[in-house]
TIMI-2910 file (N, C-alpha, C, CB; in pm, 1 decimal, decimal comma, always signed):
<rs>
+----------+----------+----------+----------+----------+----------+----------+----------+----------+----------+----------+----------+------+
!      n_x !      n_y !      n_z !     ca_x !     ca_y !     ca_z !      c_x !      c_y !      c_z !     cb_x !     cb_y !     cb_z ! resn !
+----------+----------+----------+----------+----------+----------+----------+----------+----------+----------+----------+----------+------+
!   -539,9 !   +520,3 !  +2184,0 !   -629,6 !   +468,0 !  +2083,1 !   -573,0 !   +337,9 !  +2027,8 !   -651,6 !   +570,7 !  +1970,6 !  Unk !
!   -653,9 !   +263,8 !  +2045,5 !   -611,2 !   +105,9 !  +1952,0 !   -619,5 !   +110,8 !  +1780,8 !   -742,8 !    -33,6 !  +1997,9 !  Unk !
!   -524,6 !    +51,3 !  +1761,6 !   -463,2 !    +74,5 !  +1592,7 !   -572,5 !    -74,9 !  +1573,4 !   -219,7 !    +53,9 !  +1545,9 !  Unk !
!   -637,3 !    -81,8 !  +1498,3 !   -638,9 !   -218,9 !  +1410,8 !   -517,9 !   -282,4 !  +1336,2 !   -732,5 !   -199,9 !  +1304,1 !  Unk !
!   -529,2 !   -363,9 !  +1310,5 !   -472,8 !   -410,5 !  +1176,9 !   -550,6 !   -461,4 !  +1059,6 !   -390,9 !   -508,7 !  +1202,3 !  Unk !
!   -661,0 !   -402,9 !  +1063,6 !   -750,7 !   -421,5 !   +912,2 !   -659,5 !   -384,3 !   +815,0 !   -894,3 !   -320,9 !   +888,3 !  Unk !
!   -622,5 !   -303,1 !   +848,4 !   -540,4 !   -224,9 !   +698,0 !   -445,5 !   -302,0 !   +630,2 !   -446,6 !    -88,0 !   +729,5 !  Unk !
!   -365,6 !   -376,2 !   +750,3 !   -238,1 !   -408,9 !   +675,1 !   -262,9 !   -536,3 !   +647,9 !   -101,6 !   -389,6 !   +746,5 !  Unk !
!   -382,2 !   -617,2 !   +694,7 !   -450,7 !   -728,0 !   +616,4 !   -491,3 !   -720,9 !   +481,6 !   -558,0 !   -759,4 !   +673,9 !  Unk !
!   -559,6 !   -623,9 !   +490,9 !   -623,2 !   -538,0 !   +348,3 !   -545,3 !   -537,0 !   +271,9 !   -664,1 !   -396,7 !   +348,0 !  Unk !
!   -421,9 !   -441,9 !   +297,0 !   -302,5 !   -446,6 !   +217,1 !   -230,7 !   -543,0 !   +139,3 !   -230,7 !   -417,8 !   +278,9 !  Unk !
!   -193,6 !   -653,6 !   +221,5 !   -152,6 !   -774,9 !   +166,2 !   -263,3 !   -839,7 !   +112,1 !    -86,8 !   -857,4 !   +257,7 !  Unk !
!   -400,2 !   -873,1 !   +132,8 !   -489,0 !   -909,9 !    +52,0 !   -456,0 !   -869,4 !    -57,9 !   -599,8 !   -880,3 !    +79,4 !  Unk !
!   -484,2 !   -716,9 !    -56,9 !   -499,2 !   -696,3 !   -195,5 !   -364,9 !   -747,9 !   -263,9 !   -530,4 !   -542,2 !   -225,5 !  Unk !
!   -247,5 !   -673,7 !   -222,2 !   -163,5 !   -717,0 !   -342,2 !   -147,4 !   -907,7 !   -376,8 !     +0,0 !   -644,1 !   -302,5 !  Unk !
!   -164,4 !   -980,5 !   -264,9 !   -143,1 !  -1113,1 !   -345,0 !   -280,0 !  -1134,3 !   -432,9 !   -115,1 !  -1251,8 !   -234,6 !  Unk !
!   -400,0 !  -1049,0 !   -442,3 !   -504,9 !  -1066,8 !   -556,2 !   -492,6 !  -1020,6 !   -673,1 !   -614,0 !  -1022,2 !   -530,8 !  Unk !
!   -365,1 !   -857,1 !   -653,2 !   -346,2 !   -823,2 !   -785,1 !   -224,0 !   -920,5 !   -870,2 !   -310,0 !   -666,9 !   -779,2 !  Unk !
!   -154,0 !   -979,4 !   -794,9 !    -90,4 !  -1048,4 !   -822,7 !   -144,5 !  -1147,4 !   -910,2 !    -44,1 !  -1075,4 !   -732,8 !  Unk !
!   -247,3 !  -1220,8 !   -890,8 !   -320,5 !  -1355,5 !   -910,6 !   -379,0 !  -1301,9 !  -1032,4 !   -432,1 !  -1415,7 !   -787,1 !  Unk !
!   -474,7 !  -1156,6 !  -1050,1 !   -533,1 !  -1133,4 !  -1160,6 !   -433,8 !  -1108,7 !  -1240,6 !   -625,1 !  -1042,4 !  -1158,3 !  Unk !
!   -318,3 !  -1006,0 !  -1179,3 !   -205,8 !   -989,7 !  -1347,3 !   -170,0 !  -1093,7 !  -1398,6 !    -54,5 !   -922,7 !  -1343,4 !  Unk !
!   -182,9 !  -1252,8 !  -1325,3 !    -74,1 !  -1319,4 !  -1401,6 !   -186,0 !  -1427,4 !  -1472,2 !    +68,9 !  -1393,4 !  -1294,8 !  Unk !
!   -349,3 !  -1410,0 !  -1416,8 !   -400,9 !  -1510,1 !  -1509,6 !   -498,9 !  -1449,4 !  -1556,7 !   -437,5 !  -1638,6 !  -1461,6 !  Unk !
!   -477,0 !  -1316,3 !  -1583,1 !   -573,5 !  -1197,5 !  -1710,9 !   -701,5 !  -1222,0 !  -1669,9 !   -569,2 !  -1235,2 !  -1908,0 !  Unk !
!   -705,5 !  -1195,9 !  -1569,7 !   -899,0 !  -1245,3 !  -1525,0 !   -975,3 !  -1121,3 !  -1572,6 !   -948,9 !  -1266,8 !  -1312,1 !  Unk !
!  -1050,8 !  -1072,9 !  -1571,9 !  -1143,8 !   -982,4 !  -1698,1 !  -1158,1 !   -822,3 !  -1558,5 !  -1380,1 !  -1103,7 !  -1766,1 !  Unk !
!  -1149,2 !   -864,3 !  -1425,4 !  -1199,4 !   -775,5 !  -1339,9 !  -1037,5 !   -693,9 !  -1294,5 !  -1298,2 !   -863,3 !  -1208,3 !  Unk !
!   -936,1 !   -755,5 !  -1366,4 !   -782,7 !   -701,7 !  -1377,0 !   -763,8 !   -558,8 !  -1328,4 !   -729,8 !   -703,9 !  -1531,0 !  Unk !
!   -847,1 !   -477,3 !  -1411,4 !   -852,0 !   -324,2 !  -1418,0 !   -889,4 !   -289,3 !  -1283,4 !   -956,1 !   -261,4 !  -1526,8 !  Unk !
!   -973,3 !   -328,6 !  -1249,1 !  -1059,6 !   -305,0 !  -1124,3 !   -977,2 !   -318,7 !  -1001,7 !  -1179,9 !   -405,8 !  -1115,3 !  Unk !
!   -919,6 !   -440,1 !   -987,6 !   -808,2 !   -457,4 !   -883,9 !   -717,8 !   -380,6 !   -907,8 !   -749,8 !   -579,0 !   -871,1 !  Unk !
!   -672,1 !   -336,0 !   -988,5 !   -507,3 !   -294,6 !  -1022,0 !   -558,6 !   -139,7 !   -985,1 !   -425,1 !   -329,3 !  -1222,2 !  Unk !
!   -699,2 !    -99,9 !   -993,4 !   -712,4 !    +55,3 !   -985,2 !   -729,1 !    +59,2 !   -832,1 !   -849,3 !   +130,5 !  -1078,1 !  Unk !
!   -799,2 !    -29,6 !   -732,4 !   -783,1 !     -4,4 !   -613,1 !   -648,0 !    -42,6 !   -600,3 !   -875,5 !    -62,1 !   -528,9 !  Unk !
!   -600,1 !   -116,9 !   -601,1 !   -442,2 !   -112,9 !   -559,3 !   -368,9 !    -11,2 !   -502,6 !   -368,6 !   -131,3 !   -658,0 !  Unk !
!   -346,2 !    +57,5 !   -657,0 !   -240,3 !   +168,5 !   -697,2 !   -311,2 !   +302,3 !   -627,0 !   -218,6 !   +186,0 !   -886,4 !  Unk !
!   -405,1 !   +291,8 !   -616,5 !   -487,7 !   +450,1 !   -593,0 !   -497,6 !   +406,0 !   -405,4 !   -708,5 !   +475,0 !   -711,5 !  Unk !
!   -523,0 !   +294,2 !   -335,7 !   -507,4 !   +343,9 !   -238,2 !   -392,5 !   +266,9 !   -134,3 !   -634,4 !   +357,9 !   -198,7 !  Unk !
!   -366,2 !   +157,4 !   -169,5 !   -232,9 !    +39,9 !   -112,9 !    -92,9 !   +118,9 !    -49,6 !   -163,5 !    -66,5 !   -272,1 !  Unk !
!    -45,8 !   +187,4 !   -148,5 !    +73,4 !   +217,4 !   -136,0 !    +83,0 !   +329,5 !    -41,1 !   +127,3 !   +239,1 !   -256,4 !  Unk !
!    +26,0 !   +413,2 !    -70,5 !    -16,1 !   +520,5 !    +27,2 !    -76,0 !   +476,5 !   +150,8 !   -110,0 !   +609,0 !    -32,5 !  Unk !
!   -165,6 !   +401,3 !   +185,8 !   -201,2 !   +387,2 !   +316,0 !   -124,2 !   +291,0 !   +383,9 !   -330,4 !   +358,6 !   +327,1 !  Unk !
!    -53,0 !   +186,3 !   +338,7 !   +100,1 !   +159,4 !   +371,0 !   +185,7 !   +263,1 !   +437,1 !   +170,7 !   +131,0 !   +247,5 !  Unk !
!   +175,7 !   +356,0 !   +406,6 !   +253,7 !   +497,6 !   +483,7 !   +168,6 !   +575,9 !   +570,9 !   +307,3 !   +613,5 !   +374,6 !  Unk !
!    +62,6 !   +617,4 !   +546,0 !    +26,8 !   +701,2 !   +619,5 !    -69,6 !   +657,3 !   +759,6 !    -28,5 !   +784,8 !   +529,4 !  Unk !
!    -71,9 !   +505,9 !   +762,2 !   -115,4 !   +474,3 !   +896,4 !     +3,1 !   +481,5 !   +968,2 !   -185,4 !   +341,5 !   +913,8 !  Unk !
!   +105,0 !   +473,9 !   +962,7 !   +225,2 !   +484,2 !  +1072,4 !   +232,5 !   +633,3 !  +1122,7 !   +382,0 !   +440,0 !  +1003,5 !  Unk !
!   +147,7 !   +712,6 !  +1099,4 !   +178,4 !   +855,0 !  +1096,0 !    +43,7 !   +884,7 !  +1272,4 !   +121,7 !   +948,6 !   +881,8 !  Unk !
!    -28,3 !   +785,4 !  +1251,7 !   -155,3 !   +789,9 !  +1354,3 !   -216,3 !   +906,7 !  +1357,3 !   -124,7 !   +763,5 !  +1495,8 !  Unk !
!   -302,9 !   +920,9 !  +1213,5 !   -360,3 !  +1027,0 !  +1209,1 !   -545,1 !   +991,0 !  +1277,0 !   -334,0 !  +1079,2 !  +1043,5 !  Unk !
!   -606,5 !  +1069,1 !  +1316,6 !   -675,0 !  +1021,3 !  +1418,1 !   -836,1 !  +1024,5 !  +1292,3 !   -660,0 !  +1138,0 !  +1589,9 !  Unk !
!   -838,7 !  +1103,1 !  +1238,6 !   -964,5 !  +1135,6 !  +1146,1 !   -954,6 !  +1078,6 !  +1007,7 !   -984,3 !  +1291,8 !  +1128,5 !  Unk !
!  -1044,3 !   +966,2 !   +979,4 !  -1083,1 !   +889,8 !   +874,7 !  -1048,2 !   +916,7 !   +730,8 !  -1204,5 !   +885,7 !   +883,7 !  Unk !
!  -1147,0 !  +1088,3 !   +742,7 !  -1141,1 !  +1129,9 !   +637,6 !   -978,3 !  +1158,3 !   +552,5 !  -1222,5 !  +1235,1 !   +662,5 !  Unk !
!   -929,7 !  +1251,5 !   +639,6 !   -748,5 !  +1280,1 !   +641,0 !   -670,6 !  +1197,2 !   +604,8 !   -682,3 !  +1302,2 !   +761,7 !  Unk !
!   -719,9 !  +1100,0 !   +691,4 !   -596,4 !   +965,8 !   +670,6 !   -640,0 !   +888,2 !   +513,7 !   -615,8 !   +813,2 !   +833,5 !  Unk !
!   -761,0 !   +923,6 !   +474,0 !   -769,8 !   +878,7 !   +305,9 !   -734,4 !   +972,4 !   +212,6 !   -910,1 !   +842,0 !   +256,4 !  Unk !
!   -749,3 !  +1063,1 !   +264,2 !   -690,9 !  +1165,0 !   +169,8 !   -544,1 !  +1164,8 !   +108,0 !   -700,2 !  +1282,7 !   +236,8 !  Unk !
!   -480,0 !  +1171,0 !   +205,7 !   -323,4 !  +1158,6 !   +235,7 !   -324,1 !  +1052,6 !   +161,7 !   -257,9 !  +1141,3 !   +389,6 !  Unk !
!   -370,9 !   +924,1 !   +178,0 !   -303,5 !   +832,9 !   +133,3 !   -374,6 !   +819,0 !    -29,9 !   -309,8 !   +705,9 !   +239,4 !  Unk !
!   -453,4 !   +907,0 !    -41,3 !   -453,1 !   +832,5 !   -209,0 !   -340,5 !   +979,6 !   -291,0 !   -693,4 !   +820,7 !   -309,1 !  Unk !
!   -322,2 !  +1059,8 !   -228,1 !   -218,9 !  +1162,0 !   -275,0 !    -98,1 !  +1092,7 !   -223,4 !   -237,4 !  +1321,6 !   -215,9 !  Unk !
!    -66,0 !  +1003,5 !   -142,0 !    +66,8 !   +969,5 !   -111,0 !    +99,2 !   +864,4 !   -278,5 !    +72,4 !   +871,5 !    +72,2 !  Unk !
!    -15,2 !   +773,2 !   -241,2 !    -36,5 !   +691,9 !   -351,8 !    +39,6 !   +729,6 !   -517,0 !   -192,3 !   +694,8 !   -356,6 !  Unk !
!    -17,5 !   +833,7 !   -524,5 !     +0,2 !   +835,1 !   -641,6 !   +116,3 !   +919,4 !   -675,8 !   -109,8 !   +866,1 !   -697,5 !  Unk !
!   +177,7 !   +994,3 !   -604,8 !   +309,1 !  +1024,5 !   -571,8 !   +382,7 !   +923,0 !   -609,3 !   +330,9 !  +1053,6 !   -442,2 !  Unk !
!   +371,8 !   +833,4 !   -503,8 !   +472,4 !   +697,1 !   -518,3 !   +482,2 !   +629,7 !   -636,8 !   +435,9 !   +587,5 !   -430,8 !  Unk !
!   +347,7 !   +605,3 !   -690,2 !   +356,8 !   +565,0 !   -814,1 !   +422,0 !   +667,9 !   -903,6 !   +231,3 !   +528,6 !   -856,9 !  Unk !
!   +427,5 !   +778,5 !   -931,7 !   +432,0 !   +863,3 !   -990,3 !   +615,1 !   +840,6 !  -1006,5 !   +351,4 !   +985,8 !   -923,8 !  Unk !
!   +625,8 !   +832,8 !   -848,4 !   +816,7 !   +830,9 !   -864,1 !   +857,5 !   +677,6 !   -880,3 !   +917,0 !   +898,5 !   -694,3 !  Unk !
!   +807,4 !   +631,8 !   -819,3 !   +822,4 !   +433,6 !   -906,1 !   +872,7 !   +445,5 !  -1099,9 !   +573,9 !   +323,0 !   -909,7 !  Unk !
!   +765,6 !   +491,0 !  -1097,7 !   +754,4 !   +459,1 !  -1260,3 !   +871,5 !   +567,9 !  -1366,1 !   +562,2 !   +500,1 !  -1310,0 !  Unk !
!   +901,7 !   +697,6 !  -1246,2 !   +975,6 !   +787,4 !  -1337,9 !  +1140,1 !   +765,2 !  -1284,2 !   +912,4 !   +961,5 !  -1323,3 !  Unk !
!  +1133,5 !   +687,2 !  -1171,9 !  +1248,8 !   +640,3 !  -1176,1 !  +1319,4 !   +503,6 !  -1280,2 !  +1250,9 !   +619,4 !  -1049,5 !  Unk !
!  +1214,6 !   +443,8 !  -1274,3 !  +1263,2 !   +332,4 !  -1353,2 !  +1275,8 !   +381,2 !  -1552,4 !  +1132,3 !   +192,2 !  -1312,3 !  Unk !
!  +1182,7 !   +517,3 !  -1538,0 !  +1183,5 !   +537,8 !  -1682,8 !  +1307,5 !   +621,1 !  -1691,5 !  +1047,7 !   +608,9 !  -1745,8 !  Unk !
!  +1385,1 !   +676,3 !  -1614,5 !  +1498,3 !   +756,2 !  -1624,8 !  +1650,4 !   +691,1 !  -1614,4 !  +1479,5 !   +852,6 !  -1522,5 !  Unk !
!  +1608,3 !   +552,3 !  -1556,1 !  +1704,8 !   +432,9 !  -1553,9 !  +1695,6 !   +351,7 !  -1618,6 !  +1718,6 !   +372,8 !  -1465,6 !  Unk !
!  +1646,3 !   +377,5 !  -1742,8 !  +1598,4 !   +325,7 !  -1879,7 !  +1553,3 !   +194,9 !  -1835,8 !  +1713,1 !   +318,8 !  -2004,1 !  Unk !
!  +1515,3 !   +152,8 !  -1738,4 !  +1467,3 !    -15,7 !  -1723,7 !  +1279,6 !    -28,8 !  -1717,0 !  +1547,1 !    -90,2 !  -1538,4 !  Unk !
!  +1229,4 !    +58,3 !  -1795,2 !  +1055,1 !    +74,3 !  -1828,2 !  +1009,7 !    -89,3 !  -1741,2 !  +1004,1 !    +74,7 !  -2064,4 !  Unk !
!   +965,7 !   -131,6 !  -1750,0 !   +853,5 !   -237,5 !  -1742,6 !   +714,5 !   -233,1 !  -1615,2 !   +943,7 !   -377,3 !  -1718,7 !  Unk !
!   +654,0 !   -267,4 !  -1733,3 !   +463,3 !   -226,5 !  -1650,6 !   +461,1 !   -335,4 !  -1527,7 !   +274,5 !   -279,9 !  -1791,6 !  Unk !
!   +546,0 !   -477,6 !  -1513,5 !   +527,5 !   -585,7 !  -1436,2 !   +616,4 !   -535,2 !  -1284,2 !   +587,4 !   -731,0 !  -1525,0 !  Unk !
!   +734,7 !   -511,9 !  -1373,0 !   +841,2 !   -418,9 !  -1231,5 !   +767,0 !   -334,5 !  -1171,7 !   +978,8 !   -313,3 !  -1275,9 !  Unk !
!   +753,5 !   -261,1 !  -1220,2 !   +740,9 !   -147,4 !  -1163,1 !   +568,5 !   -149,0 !  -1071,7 !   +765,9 !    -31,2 !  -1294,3 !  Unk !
!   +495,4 !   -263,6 !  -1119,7 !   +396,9 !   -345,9 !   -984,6 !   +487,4 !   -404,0 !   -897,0 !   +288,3 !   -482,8 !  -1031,9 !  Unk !
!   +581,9 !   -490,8 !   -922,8 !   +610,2 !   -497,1 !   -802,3 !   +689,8 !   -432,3 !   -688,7 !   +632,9 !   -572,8 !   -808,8 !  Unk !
!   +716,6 !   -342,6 !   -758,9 !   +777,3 !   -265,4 !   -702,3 !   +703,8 !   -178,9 !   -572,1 !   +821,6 !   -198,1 !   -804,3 !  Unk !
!   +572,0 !   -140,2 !   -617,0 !   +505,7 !    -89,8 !   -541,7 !   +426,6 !   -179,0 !   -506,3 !   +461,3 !     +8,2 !   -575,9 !  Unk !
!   +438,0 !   -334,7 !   -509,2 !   +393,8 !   -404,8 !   -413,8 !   +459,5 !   -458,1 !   -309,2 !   +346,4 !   -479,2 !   -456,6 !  Unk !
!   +613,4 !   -413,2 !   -318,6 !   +737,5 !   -450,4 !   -227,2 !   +702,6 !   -345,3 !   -114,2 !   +907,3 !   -428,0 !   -304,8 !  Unk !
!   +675,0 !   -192,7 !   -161,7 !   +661,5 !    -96,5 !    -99,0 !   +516,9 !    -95,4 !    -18,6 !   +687,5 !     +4,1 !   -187,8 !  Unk !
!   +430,3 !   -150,4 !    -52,9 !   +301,3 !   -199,6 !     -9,0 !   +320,2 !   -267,8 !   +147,7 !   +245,3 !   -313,2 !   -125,4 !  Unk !
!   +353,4 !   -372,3 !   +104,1 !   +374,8 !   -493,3 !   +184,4 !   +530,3 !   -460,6 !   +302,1 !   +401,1 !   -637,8 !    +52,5 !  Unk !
!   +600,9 !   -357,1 !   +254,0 !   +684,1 !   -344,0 !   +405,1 !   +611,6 !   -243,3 !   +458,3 !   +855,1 !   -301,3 !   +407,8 !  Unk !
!   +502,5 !   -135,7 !   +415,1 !   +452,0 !    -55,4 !   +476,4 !   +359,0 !   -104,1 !   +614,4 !   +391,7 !     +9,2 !   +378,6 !  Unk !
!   +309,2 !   -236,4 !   +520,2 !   +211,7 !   -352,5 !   +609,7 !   +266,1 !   -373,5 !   +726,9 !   +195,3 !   -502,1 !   +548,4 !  Unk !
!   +401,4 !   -461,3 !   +671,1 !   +478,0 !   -511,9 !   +828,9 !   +530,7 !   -417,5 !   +896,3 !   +599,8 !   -610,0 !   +824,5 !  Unk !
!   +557,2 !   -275,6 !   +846,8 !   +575,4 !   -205,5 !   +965,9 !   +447,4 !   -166,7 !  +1065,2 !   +641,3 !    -87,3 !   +923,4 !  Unk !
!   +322,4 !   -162,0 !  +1028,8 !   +197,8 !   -151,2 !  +1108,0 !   +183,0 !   -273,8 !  +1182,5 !    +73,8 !   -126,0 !  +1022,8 !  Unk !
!   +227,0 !   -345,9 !  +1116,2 !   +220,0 !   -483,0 !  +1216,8 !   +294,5 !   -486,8 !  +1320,6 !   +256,4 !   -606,6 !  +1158,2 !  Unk !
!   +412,1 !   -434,5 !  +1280,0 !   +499,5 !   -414,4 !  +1408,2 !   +485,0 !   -293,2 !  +1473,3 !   +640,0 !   -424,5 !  +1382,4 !  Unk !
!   +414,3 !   -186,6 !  +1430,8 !   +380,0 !    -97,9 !  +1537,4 !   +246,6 !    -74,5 !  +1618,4 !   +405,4 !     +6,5 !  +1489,9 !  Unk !
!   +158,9 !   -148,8 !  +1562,0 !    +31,2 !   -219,9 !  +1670,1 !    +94,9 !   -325,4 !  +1747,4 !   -110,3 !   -300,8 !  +1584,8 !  Unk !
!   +189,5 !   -413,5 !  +1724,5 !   +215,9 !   -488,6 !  +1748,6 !   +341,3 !   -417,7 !  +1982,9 !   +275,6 !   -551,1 !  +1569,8 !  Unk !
!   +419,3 !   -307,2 !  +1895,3 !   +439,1 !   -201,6 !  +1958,3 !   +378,6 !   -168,5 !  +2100,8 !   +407,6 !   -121,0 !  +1876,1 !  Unk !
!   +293,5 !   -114,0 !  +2034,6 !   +197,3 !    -21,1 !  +2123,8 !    +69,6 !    -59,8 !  +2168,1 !   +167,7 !    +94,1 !  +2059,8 !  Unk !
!    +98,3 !   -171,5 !  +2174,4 !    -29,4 !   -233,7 !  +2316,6 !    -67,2 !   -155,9 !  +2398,4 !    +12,5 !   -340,6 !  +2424,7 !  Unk !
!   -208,7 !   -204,6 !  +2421,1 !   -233,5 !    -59,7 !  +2515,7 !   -204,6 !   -164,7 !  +2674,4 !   -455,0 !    +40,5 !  +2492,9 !  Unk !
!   -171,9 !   -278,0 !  +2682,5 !   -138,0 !   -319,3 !  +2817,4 !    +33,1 !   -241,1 !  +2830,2 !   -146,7 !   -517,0 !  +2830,6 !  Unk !
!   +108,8 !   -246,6 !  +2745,4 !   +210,0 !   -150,2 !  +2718,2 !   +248,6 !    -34,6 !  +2758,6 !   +205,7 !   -127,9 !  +2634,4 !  Unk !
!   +100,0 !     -5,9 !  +2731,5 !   +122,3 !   +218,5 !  +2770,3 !   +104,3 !   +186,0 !  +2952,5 !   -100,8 !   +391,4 !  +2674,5 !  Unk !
!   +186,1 !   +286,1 !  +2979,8 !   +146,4 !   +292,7 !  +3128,6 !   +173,5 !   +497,9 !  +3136,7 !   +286,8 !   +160,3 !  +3257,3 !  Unk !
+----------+----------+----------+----------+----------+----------+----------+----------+----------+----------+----------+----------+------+
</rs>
């Protein structure tokens, strides 16, 4: 089966847009920052997994999602270093290597490749 790379386009789209709205307060802020976090981080992970059914592979990833966020934010609150800006990028660091690893594993598994 051929992997796209919609996703990990998607991916980096989004985060250099949430980027752009956090830093110049554009009014639709919320909106980006809620697709982000709810599905970015997670599907960063769970396309490397090559799950074959649509539905599954969204599932997973908005429960991976928010996991991650979940431990992002309670790590940094237990290492007393709080901040709402870190701790985006943090899970936009985690975003964006999830990306380049899909890139490099479509990149991989060409199907002129498979024999």
């Amino acid at each position: 089966m051929k992997r796209s790379i919609w996703w990990p386009i998607i991916i980096l789209a989004s985060a250099v847009v949430l980027v752009i709205v956090t830093y110049t307060g554009a009014p639709f802020r919320p909106a980006v920052a809620f697709w982000f976090l709810l599905i970015c981080p997670g599907m960063a992970i769970v396309r490397l997994l090559h799950i074959e059914e649509w539905m599954a592979e969204t599932t997973l990833a908005i429960a991976l999602s928010i996991a991650i966020n979940t431990l992002v934010s309670e790590t940094m609150i237990l290492a007393r270093i709080w901040s709402p800006k870190a701790g985006l990028l943090a899970l936009i660091c985690i975003s964006m290597l999830g990306a380049a690893c899909q890139i490099i594993d479509a990149s991989v598994r060409r199907p002129d490749a498979e024999r």
